[in-house]
C-alpha atoms as one frame of an Amber mdcrd trajectory, in Angstrom:
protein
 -28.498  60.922 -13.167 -25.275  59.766 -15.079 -23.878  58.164 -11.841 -27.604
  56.310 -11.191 -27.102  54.994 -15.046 -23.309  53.941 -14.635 -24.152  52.203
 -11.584 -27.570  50.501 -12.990 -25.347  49.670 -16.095 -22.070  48.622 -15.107
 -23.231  46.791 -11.026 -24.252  43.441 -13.186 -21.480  43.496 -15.086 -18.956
  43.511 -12.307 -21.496  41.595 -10.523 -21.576  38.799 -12.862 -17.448  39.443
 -13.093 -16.761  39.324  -9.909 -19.200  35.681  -9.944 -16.918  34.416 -12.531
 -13.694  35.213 -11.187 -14.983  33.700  -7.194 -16.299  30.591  -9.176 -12.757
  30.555 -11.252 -10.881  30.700  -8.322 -13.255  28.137  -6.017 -12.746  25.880
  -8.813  -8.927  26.328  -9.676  -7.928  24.037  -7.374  -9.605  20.942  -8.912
  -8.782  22.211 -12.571  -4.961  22.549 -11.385  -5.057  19.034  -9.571  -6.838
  17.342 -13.256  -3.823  19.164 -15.488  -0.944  18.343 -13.185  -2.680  14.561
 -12.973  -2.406  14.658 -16.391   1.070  15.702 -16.576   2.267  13.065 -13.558
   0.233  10.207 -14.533   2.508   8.924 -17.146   5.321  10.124 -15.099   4.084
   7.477 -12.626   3.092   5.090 -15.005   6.596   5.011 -16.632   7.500   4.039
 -12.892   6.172   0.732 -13.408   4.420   0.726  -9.545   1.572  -0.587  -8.029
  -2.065   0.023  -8.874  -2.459   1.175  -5.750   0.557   3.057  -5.781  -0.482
   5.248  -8.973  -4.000   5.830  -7.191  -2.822   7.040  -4.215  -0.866   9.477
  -5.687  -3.615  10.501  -8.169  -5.763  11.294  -5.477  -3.019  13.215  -3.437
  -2.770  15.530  -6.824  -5.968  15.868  -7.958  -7.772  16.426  -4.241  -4.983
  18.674  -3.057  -3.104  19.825  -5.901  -0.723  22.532  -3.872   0.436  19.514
  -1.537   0.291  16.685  -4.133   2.097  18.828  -6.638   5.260  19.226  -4.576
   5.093  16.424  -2.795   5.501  14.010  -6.204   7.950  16.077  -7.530  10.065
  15.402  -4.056   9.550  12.403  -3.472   7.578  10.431  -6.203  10.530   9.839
  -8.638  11.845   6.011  -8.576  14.407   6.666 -11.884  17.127   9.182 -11.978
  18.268   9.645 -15.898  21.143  11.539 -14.798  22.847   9.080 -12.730  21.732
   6.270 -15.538  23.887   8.206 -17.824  27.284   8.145 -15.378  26.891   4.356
 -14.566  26.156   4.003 -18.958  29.712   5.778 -18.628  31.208   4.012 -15.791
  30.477   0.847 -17.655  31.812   1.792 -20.655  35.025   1.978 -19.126  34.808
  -1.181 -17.709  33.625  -2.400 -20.949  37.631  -4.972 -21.654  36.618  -7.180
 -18.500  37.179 -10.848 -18.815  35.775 -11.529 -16.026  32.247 -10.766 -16.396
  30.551 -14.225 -16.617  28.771 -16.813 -14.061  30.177 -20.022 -12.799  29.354
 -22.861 -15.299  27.814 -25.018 -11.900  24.042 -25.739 -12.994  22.915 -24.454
  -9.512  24.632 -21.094 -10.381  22.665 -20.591 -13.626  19.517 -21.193 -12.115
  19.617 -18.434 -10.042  22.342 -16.304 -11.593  20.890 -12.758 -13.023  24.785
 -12.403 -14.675  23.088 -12.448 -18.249  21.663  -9.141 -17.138  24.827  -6.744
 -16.988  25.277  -8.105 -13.328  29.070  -9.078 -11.986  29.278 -12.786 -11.111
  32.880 -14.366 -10.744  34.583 -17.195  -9.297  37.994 -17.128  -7.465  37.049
 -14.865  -3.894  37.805 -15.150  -0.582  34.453 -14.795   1.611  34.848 -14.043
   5.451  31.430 -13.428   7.984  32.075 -10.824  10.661  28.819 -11.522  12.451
  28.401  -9.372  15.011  29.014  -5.420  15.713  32.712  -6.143  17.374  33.930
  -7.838  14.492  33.291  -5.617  11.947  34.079  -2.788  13.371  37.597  -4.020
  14.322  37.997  -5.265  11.020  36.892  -1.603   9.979  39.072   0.160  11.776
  42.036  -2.697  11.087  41.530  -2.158   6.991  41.605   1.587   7.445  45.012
   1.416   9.358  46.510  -1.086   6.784  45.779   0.509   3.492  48.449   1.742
   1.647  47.095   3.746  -1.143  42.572   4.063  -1.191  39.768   4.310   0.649
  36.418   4.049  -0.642  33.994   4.113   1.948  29.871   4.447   1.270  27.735
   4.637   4.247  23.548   6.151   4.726  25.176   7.335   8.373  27.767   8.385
   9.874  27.146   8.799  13.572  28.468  11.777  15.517  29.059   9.175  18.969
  32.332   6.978  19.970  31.715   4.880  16.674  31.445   7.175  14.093  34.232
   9.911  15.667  36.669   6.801  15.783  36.621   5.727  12.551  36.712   9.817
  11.191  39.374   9.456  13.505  41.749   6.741  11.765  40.427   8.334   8.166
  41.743  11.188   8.934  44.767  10.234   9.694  45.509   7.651   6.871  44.643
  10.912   4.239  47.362  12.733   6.364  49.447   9.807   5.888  49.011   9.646
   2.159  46.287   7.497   1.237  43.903   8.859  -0.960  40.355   8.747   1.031
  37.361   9.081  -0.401  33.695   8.919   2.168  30.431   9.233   0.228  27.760
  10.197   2.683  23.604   9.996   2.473  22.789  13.142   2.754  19.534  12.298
   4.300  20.551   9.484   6.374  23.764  12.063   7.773  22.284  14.769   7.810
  22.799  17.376  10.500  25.284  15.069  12.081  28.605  15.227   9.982  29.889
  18.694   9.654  32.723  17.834  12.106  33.434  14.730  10.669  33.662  16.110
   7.059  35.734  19.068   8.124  38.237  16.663   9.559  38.783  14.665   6.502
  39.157  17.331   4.086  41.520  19.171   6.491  43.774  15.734   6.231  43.496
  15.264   2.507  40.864  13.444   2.206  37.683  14.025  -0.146  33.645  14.078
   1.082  31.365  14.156  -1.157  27.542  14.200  -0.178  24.540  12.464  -2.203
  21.388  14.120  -3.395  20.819  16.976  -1.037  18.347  17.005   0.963  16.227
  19.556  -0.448  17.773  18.787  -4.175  18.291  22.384  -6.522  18.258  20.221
  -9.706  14.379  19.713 -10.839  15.244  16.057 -12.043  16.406  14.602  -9.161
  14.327  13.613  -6.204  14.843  13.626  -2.794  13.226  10.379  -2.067  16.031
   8.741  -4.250  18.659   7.877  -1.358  21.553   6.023  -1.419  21.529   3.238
   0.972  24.363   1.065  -0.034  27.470   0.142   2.498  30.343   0.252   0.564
  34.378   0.170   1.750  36.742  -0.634  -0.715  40.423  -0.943   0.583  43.618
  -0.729  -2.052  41.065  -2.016  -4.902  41.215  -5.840  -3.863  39.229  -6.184
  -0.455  35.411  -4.766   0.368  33.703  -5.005   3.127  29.566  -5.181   2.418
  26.716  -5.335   4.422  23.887  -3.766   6.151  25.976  -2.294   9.036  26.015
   2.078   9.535  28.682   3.271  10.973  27.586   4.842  14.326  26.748   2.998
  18.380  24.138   1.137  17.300  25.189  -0.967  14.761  29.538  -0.878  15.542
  31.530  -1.382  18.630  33.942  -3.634  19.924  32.698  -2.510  24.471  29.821
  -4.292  26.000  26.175  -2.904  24.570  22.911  -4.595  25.322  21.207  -2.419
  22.380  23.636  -2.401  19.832  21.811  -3.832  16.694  22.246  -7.133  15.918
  23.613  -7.067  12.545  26.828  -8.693  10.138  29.103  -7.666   7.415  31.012
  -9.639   4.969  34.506  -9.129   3.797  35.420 -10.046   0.235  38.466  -9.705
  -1.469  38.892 -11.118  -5.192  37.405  -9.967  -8.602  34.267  -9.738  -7.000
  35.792  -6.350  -5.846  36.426  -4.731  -9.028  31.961  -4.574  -9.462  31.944
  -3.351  -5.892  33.830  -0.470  -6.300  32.730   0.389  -9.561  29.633   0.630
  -8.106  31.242   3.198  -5.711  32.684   5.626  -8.301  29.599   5.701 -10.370
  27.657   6.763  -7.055  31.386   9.109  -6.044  31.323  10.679  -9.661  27.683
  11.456  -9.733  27.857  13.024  -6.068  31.115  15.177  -6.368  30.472  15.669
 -10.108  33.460  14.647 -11.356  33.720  12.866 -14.863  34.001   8.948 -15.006
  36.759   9.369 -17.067  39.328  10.581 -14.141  38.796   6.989 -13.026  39.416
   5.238 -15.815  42.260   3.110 -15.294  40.629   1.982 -11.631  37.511   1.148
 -13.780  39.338  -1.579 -15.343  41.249  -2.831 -12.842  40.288  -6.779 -11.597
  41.759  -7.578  -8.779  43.480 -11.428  -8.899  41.844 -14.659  -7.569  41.991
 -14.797  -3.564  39.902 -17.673  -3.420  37.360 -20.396  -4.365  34.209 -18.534
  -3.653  31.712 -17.608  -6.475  29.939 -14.237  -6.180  27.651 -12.004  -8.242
  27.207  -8.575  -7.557  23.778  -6.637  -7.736  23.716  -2.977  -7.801  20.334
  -2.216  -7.990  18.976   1.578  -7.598  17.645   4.525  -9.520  20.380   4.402
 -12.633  19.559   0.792 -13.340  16.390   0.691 -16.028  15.280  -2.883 -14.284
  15.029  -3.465 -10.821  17.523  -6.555 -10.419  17.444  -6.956  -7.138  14.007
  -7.226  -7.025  13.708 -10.062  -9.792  16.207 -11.585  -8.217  14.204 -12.472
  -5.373  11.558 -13.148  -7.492  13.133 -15.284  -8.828  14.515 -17.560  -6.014
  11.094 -17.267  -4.426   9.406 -18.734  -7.417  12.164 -21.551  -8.137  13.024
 -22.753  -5.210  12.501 -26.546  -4.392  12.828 -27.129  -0.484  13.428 -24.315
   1.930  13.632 -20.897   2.225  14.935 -18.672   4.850  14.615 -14.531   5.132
  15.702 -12.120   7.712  15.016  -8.568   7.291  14.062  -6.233   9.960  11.493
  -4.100   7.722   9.191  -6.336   5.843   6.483  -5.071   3.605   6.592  -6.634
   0.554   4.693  -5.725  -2.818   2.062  -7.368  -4.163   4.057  -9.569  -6.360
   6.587 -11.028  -3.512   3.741 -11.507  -1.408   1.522 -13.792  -3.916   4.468
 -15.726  -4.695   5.115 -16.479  -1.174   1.506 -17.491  -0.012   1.585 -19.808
  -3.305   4.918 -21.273  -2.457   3.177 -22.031   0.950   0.511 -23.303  -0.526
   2.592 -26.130  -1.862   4.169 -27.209   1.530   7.594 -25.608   0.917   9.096
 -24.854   4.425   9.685 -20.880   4.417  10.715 -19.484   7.670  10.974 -15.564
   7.849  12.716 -14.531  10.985  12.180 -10.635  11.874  12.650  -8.167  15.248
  10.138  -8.646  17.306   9.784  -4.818  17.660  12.225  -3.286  15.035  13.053
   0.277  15.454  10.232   1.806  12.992   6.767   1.764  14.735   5.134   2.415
  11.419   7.114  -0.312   9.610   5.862  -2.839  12.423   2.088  -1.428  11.884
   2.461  -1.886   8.305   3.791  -5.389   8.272   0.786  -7.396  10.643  -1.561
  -7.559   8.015   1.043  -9.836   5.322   2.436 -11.285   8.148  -1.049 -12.754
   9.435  -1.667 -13.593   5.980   1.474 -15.665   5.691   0.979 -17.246   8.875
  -2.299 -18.402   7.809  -0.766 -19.484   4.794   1.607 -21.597   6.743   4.923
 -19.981   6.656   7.281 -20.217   9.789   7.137 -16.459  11.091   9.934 -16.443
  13.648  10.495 -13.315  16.147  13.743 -12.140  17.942  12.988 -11.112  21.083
  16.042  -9.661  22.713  17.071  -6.165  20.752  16.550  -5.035  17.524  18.175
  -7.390  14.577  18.933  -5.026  11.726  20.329  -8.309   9.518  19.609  -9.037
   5.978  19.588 -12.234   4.623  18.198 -14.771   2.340  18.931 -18.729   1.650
  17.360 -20.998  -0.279  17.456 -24.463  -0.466  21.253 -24.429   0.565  22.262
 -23.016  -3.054  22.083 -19.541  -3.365  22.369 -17.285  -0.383  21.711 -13.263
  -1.058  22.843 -10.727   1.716  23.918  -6.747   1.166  22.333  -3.510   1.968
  18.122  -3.618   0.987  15.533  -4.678   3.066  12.156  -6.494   2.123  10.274
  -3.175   1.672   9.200  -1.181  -1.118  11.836   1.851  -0.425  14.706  -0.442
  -0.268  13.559  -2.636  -3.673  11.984  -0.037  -6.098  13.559   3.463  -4.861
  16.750   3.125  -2.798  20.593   2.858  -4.153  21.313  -0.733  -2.896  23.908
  -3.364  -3.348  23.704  -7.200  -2.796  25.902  -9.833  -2.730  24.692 -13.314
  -4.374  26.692 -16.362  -2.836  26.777 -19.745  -5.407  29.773 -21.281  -2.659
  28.298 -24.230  -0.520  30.793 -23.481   2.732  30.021 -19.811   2.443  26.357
 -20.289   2.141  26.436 -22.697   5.269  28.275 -20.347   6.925  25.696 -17.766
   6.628  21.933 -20.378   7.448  24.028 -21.404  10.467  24.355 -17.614  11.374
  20.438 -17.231  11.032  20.086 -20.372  12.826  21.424 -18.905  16.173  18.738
 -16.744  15.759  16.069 -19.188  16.616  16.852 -19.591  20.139  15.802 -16.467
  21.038  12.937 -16.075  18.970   8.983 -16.846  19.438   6.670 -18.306  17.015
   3.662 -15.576  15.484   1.629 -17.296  17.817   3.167 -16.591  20.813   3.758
 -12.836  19.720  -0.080 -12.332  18.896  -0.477 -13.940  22.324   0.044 -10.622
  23.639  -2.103  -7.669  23.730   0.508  -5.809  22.979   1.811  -6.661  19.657
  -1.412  -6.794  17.512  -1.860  -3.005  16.208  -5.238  -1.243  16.575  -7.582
  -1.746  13.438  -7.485   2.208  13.084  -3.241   2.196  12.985  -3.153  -0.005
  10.172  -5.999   1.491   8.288  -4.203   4.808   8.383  -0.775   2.718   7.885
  -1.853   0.590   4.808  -2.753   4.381   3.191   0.757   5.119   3.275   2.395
   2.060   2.156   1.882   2.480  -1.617   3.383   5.887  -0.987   6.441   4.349
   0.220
């Protein structure tokens, strides 16, 4: 009798339990996915993104809160407060330069973002190394000829002929004497440099790796990469670019698929912003304190020439996003023509308006890009704006031989900007990137006649969409366009 009344008693009670706790857990999921969206959403919003950006990633938390969760906190950051603080440092120390001013040319202020704690300076020496021999001749020729640093920045380091050559002559200059220092991606190099590291140390020289790939610090993301190519010799001459140091972009033997690509060398007080922007990335990835560099910090290398340059670091530890207004910026002002080469192009909304309006007005804008660059998805994402622009009349200009991995903008023969970022989302809201801004008629010349060579062996966007080939089915860029505010 006493079990029949437990059982009678108690079975709805653990019935209606046992309901609760099945409906608790069928629901968890959504009531997990609306607290952590309430946790990320301003994170986001303090990210100053897209609409469409914020959404997607709303959706990705709420909807599937145990992938969304750790899938923001990899790789939704844009701002890294941490390495804000070293470059607040870095610039500190750099704090007594008399140097830090634009030209007083009217064309320079127009365009010049130096009011905005940018590095613009008069009295370089500019030099193009426009192809993949060049530069990495030059390379290896400013390695061998230092006499007492090294700072070299690169996203990769190949483990091939290139990248073994140049460990190569760095190890052997830290041997010698000269103190080397090689900041390495650690996404971009990953898996690849173990060798190469274990070479340099074993000379004398220091590696140092940045943001691991799977990062143990909480604050820092793994989506924030650096990207910037960086090598400082002696603290007077840099070589900048878009150029990684590995087969496909360096070599001075015959290569039908090396990348086409250029580098610039500059030597001047243009320098000293360059490779400040080098130790505040070094001190931040080795964790040593800005103040072991102080001296170097406030070194300004003399006048070499008559060229005026400003220097944009633009990344994570910078509260605006310079590089990006920058463009903006010549976009929007200028009068006659523009010119861009970039092999990635996916612009945001706010680059894109601005260039369908300047269209709109009969401004000549020609945009040169690979005919097939080397990231499908990149070339998916990009037909949509591109068809846009076409329609709005820009001059959409395809190189047809290899891949061109150049970056470059001119406009109207004044301003010319070239460096490390490409016209994408990663490259202008999330990666570590460095630009050069050129105010110096000869130098700019120098570089629209280098993207005029170009257009012999390109094809119009008429000609490309000729082909069945080259227009992306309507279900590739439907499930591309999801991922682009992700990006």
């Amino acid at each position: 009798m006493w079990e029949w009344l437990k059982l009678s008693f108690f079975s709805p009670v653990v019935n209606i339990f046992g309901a609760g706790v099945l409906f608790l857990l069928a629901n968890l999921s959504i009531v997990l996915g609306l607290l952590f969206a309430a946790l990320i959403i301003r994170r986001v919003s303090d990210d100053r993104r897209s609409p469409n950006h914020i959404l997607s990633w709303l959706l990705v938390v709420v909807l599937l809160p145990f992938i969304g969760v750790p899938l923001y906190l990899i790789f939704g950051g844009r701002k890294s407060k941490r390495k804000a603080q070293l470059k607040s440092e870095v610039s500190r120390y750099a704090q007594t330069l008399s140097v830090r001013n634009a030209h007083s040319d009217t064309e320079v202020q127009a365009f010049s973002t130096a009011a905005t704690d940018q590095f613009c300076s008069h009295g370089n020496h500019f030099e193009l190394l426009p192809d993949g021999a060049s530069a990495y001749r030059r390379l290896l020729h400013e390695i061998d000829q230092a006499e007492h640093t090294i700072h070299i920045a690169t996203y990769i380091l190949g483990d091939d002929h290139s990248g073994q050559t140049i460990t190569e002559h760095l190890a052997q200059r830290a041997s010698d004497g000269v103190k080397v220092r090689v900041l390495l991606d650690s996404l971009g190099s990953w898996n690849r440099t173990r060798l190469a590291r274990y070479k340099i140390r074993k000379a004398g020289g220091e590696v140092a790796m940045f943001i691991p790939v799977i990062p143990l610090q909480p604050q820092i993301s793994t989506n924030l990469r650096n990207h910037r190519k960086i090598a400082v010799f002696d603290n007077f001459r840099a070589i900048t670019g878009g150029q990684n140091l590995d087969n496909r972009f360096l070599g001075d033997w015959p290569d039908a698929e090396r990348f086409v690509d250029f580098s610039l060398v500059t030597q001047g007080p243009a320098v000293a912003e360059i490779n400040r922007t080098f130790i505040a990335d070094w001190t931040f990835a080795a964790k040593q304190s800005p103040g072991d560099f102080k001296e170097l910090l406030q070194y300004t290398p003399e006048e070499a020439g008559n060229s005026t340059v400003e220097v944009i670091a633009s990344g994570p530890d910078i509260p605006q996003d310079l590089l990006w207004e920058q463009l903006l910026r010549i976009i929007q002002e200028f009068k006659q023509s523009l010119t861009i080469v970039t092999p990635y192009f996916i612009p945001d909304e706010v680059l894109l308006e601005s260039l369908v309006v300047k269209a709109h007005t009969g401004r000549r804008i020609r945009l040169i890009l690979p005919l097939r660059s080397n990231q499908r998805v990149a070339d998916i994402a990009r037909f949509r704006t591109l068809s846009r622009l076409h329609a709005a009349g820009v001059e959409i200009r395809f190189y047809t031989p290899r891949m061109m991995h150049a970056k470059l903008i001119v406009a109207d023969g004044i301003v010319a900007l070239t460096g490390s970022a490409n016209i994408d989302m990663r490259s202008l809201f999330v990666n570590f990137e460095i630009a050069l801004a050129h105010y110096t008629k000869a130098d700019i010349q120098a570089l629209e006649d280098w993207a005029q060579a170009l257009e012999k062996d390109c094809i119009s966007f008429r000609e490309a969409a000729s082909d069945p080939d080259f227009t992306p089915s309507k279900t590739s860029q439907d499930l591309v366009q999801l991922l682009v505010p992700l990006l």
